[in-house]
C-alpha positions in Angstrom: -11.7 -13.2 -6.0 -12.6 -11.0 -9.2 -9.9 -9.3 -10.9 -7.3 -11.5 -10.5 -5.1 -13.2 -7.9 -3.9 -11.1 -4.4 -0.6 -11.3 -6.1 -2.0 -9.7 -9.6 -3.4 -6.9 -7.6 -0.2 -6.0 -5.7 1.6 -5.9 -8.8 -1.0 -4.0 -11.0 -1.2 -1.9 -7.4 2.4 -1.2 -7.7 2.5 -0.5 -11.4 0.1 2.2 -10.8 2.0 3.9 -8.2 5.5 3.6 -10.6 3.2 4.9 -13.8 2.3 8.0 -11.4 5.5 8.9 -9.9 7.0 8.5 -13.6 4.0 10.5 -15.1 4.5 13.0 -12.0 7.9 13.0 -12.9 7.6 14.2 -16.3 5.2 16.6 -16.0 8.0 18.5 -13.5 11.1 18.1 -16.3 8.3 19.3 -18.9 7.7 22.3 -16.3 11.1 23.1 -15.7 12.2 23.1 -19.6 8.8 24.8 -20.4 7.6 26.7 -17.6 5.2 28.7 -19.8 3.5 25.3 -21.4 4.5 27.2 -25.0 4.6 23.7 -26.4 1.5 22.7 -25.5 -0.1 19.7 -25.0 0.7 16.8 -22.7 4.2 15.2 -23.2 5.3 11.6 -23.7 7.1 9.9 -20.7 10.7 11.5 -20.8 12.0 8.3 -19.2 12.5 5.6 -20.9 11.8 2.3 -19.7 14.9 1.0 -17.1 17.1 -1.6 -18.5 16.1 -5.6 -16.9 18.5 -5.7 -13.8 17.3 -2.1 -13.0 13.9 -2.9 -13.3 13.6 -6.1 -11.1 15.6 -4.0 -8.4 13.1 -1.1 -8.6 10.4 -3.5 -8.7 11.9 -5.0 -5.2 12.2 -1.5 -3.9 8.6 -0.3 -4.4 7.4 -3.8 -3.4 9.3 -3.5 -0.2 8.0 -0.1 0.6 4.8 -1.0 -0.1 5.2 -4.0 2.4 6.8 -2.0 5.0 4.3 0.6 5.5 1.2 -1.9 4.9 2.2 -4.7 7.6 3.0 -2.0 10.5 -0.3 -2.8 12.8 -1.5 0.4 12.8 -1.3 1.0 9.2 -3.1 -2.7 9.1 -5.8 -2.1 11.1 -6.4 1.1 9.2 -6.3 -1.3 5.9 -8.8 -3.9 7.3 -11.0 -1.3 7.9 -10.6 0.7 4.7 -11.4 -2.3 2.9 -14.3 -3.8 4.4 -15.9 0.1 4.1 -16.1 1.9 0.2 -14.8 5.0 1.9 -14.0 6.1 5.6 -13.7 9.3 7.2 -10.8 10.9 8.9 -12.5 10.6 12.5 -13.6 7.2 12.1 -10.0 6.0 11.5 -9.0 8.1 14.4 -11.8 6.1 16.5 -9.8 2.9 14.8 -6.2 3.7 15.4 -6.7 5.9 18.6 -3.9 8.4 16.7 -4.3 12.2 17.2 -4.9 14.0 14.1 -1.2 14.8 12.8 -0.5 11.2 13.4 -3.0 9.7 11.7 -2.7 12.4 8.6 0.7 11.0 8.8 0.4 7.5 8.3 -2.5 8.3 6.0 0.2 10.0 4.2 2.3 7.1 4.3 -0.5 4.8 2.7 -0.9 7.2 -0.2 2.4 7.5 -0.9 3.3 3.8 -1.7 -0.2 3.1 -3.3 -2.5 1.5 -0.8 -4.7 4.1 0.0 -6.4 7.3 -1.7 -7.5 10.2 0.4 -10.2 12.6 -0.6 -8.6 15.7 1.3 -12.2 17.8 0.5 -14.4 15.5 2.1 -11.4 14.4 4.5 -12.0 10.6 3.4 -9.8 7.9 2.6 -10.4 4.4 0.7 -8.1 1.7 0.0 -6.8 1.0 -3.2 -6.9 -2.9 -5.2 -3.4 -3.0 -3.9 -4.3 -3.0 -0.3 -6.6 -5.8 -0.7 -4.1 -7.8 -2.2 -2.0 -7.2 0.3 -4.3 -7.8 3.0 -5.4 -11.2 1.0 -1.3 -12.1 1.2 -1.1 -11.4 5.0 -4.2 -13.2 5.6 -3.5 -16.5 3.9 0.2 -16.4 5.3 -1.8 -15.9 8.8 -4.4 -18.6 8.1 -1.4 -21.5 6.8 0.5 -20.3 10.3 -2.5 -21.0 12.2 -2.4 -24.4 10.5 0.5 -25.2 11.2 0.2 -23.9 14.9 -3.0 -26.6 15.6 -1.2 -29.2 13.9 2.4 -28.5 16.2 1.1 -27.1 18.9 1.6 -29.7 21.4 -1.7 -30.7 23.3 0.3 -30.2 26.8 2.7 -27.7 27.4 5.4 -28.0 30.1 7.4 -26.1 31.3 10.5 -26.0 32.6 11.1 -25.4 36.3 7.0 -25.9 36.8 4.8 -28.3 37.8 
């Protein structure tokens, strides 16, 4: 895989997201204390960088988020198929998901939100970001070692209990 392990791209997925809520964040205390832009120019960060036990419990938060609204199966399929295509239309995710259109602007939404996605609203397309196939990459090996492990376990006859 180019650019990186599926673990590098989560994280560098992640630190994206956290640079443009920060950056997004700025931007609005720069507008409230300026609402005219009479300073001018673009401003520094106004926050400064969280202190080491703040940081690894952000870090776990957006990571967690990230997780939670990647691995929901509908959510996944709409990943898969976001990265297997450079871009995909609105309908043709419908057509995947089988959502009605507020739903699946919802979840779309959701995907935006913590990173894994990026949606054109113009042309009402949506691709997936380096963070989604890192996440996908994690889900799939942790699939592929289970299946593993399930051929190796598995026993070759199953009985059970109370039939013959």
């Amino acid at each position: 895989m180019s650019g990186g392990s599926a673990f590098d791209l989560v994280a560098e997925g992640i630190w994206a997201r956290l640079r443009d809520i920060v950056m997004a964040r700025s931007r609005w205390d720069r507008f409230v204390r300026d609402p005219a832009g009479a300073s001018g120019g673009e401003a520094p960060l106004a926050m400064a960088p969280p202190a080491p036990e703040e940081a690894e419990r952000l870090a776990a938060e957006l990571v967690l988020r990230a997780l939670r609204v990647g691995v929901d199966p509908v959510s996944h399929r709409m990943l898969e198929r976001l990265t297997r295509e450079d871009v995909v239309s609105l309908e043709a995710l419908a057509e995947t998901t089988g959502l009605p259109p507020l739903a699946l602007h919802e979840k779309v939404a959701d995907l935006v939100q913590v990173g894994l996605a990026a949606h054109d609203f113009e042309r009402c397309l949506v691709r997936a970001t380096p963070l989604a196939s890192g996440l996908l990459e994690i889900v799939g090996e942790i699939a592929r070692r289970l299946a593993v492990r399930m051929a190796e376990r598995w026993p070759q006859t199953t009985t059970v209990v109370g039939h013959r």
